[in-house]
C-alpha positions in Angstrom: 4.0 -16.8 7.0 1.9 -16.9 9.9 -0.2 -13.5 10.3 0.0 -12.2 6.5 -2.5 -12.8 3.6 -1.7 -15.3 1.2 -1.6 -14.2 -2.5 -2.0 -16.7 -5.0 -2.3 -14.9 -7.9 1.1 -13.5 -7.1 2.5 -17.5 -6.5 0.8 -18.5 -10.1 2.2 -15.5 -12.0 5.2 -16.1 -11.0 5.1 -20.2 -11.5 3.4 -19.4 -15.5 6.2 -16.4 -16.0 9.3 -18.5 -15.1 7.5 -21.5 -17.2 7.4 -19.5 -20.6 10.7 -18.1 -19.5 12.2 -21.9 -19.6 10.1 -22.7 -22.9 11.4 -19.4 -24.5 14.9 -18.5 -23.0 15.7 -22.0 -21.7 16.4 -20.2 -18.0 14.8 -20.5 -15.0 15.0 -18.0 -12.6 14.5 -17.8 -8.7 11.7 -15.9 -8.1 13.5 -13.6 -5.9 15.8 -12.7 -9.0 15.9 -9.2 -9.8 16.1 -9.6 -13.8 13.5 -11.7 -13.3 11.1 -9.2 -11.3 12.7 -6.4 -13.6 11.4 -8.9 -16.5 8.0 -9.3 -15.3 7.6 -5.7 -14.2 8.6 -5.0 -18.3 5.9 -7.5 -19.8 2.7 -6.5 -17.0 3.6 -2.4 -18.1 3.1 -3.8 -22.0 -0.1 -5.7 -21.4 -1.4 -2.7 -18.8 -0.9 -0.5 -21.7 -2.1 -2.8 -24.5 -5.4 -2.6 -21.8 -5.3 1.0 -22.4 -5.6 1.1 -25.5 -8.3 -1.7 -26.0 -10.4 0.5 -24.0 -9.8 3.9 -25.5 -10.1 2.0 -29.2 -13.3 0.7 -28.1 -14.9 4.4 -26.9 -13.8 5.5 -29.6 -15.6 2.9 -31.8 -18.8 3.0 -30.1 -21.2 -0.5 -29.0 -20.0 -3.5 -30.9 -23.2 -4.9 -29.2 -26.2 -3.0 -28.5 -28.2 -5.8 -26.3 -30.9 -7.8 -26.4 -34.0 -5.2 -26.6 -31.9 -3.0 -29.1 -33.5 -2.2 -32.6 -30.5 -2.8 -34.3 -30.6 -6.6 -32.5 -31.0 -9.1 -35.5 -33.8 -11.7 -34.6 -32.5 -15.0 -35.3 -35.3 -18.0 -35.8 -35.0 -21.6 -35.8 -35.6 -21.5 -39.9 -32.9 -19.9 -40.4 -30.4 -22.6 -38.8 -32.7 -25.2 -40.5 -30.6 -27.2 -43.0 -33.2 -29.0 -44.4 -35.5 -25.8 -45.1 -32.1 -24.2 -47.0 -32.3 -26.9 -49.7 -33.8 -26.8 -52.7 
């Protein structure tokens, strides 16, 4: 291992994958097992797409929120999270 970059996002994705694998299937798989690879390879090309589609739902939709110094920006005071001021 000397010499090459170290990866651990690649060691923890593999250690949480074969985890829910265990919980789910009951089967735990080498990491250097090709269903397994094949597996992960499947569930990362659902979730990149699900990505997609976030994004493209969200131009679509326009600003959820506008920021701070927008007019549409509700000012929130202290009255109105005052309990005692909201009863009668």
């Amino acid at each position: 291992m000397k010499g090459k970059k170290f990866e651990p996002a690649l060691v923890l994705n593999n250690a949480v994958a074969n985890i829910i694998c265990a919980l789910l299937f009951d089967l735990w798989f080498d990491y250097e097992d090709e269903e397994f690879k094949k597996m992960q390879a499947v569930v990362a090309g659902i979730f990149e797409g699900l990505q997609e589609s976030i994004v493209v739902c969200a131009k679509l939709l326009g600003p959820v929120h506008t920021g701070r110094g927008s007019k549409y920006a509700r000012k929130v005071t202290r009255k109105s999270f005052d309990l005692a001021s909201n009863v009668a």
